[in-house]
N, C-alpha and C positions, 0 to 999 in steps of 0.2 A: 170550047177548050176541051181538052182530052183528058178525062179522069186522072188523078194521081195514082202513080205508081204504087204499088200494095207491097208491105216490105215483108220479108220472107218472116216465116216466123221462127221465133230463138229456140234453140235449142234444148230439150231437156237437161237441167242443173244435172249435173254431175253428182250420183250416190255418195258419201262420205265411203272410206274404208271399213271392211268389217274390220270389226276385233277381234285381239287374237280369240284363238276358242281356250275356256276355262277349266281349271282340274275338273275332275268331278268333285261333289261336295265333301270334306271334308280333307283333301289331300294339299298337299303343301308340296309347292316347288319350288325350289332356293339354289344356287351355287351347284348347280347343272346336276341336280338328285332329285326325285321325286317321291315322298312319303306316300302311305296309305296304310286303311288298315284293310286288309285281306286273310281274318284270321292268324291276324297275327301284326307286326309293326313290316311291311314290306318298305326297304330304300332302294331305289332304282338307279343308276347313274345312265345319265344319257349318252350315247355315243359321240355326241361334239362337245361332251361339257357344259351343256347348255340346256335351258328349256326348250322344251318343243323341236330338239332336234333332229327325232326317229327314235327308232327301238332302242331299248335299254341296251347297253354292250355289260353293266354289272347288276348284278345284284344281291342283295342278303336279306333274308325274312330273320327279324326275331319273337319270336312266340314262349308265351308263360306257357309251359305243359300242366302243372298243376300249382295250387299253393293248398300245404297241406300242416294240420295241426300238428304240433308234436308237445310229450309232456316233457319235464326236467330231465329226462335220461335222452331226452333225445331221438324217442321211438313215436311214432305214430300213436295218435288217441282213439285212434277211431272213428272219428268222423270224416265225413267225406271229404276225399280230396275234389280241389274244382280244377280243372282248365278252363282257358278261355278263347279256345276258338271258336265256338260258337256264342261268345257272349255279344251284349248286343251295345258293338261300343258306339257312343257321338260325340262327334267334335264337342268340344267346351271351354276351349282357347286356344286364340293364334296371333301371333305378333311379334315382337323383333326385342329382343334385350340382351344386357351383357353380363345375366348372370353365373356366366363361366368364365370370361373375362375377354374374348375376343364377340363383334359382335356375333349375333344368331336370329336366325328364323326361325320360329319356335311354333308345337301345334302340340296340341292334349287332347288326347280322347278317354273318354270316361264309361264304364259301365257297373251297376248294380249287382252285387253280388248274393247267391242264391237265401244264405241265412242273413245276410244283413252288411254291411257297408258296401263298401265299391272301390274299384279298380280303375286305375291309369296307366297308359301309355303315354310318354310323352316321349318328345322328341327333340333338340337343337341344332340348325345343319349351320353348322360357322360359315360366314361369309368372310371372314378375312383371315390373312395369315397372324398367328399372336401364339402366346402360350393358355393351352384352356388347364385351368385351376377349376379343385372338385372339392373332393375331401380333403383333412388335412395334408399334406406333405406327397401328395399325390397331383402330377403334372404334366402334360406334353405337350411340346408343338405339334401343332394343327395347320392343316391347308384348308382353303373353301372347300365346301360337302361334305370334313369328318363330319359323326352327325353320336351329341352325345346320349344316350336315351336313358329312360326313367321310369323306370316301376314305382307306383303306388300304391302301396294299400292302406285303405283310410277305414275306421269302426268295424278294426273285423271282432268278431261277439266270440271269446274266447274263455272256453268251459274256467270254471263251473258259474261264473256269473251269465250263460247265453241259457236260450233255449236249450231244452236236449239235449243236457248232458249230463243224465242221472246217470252211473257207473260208468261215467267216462272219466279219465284221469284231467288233473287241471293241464291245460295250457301254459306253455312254457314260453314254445316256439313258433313261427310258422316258416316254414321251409317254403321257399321259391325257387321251381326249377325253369330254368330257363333253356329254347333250345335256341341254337346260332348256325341256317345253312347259308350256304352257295346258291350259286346258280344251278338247276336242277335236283337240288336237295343235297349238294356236295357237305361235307362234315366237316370242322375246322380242323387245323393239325396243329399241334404247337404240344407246351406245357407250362406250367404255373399259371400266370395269369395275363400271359400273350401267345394268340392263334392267330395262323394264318386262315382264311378264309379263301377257298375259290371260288371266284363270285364271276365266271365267265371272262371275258374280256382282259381281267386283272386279278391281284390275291388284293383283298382286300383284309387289315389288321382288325384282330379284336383284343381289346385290352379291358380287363373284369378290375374292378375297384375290389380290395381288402376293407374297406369300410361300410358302412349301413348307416343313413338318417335316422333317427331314430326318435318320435316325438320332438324333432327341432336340432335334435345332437348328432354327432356324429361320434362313432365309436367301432371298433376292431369287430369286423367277424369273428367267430371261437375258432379256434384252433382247428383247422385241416379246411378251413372252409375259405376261398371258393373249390369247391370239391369238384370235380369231371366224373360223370358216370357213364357208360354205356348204356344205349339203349339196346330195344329187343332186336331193330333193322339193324344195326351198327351205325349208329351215327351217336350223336354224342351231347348230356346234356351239362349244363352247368348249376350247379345248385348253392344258393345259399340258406342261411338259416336269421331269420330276424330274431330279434329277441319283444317278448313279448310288450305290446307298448299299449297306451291311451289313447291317442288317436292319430296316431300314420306312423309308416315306416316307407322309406325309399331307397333301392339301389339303383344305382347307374351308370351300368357300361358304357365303351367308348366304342364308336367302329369309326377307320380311317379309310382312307385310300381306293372309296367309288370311282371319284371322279377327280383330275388333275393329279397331280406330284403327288407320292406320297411322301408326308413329313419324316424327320428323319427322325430314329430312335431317340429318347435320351440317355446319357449315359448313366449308365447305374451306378447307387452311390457306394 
């Protein structure tokens, strides 16, 4: 009889799909914006709205320029101011909560600061449309990608109980200047405490809170503050003043209208 037939042989299994590719480490992508920190809090809005759908069409950098000591009058102590673009921040939390009231995707990066505590950037990009609640009596509708961000500063050693600071005046205050560009380093336009933003592709809004955390609380910036100064290029920064606390202080702006609709003003009361 004649050998049996030899059956062809099967085919190689079929690879599974690759996965999509991931931020780099410590960047966050939520409701078609992309965080990082690049010297500063960089939020990118995607050109389809989307993750992973090409080149940014918006974007806004915010960057602490300095945080610097002041005594009771209000003037400089002397000691050094820091910035933080060269600081060396790392992720230290990310996940999803509602504590501003619509949900968020949320990401902290944390770094050590030169005399003693440390600094945060944080970040919230709402996922859904809602009203986001901050401070008291402070409110706005939100679309997916506002994104609301969050200065920390936790143990900072303020004279005359720190190191170094024999003939230095007590600590009062510490002033936080904050800078807010565009795309291309564009400077925001506005007044009080709502700027337009040219952020490429679209104006994206910025809106500065009159309040400060403070130890847990929250309470009124002093009088004239949030302040706009000029800088030495012409662009433009924002400064508030903490008052001195025991262990943290927090402000935190609002930026809208990367990506999707922007929400529409509230009316003023």
């Amino acid at each position: 009889l004649p050998p049996p037939a030899s059956l062809p042989p099967r085919p190689p299994p079929t690879p599974p799909p690759a996965p999509p590719p991931l931020p780099p480490p410590g960047d966050l992508l939520a409701a078609g914006v992309a965080v990082s920190v690049r010297g500063g809090l960089l939020l990118a809005g995607s050109s389809a709205g989307s993750a992973g759908s090409g080149a940014a069409a918006s974007a806004v950098t915010a960057e602490v320029l300095h945080l610097r000591e002041m005594d009771a009058g209000g003037r400089p102590t002397g000691r050094d101011a820091y910035g933080l673009r060269n600081a060396a921040f790392a992720l230290t939390a990310t996940g999803q909560s509602s504590d501003y009231g619509p949900a968020a995707a949320f990401s902290r990066y944390t770094a050590a600061l030169p005399r003693g505590g440390s600094a945060e950037l944080g970040v919230h990009l709402v996922l859904a449309e809602g009203l986001l609640r901050a401070a008291p009596g402070e409110f706005w509708p939100v679309a997916p990608g506002a994104a609301k961000l969050a200065v920390t500063v936790t143990g900072w050693p303020f004279c005359p109980e720190a190191d170094g600071c024999e003939g230095v005046p007590d600590g009062q205050w510490l002033e936080l200047a904050l800078a807010v560009r565009g795309m291309d380093g564009a400077s925001p336009e506005g007044r009080d405490v709502e700027f337009d933003v040219p952020a490429g592709g679209r104006i994206a809004r910025l809106r500065l809170s009159r309040q400060v955390r403070v130890d847990g609380a929250w309470q009124a910036l002093p009088e004239g503050f949030p302040a706009v100064r000029r800088l030495a290029d012409g662009l433009m920064s924002f400064v508030v003043r903490l008052p001195r606390f025991d262990s943290d202080a927090l402000y935190d702006p609002l930026i809208s209208g990367l990506t999707g609709p922007e929400a529409p003003t509230p009316p003023r009361p």
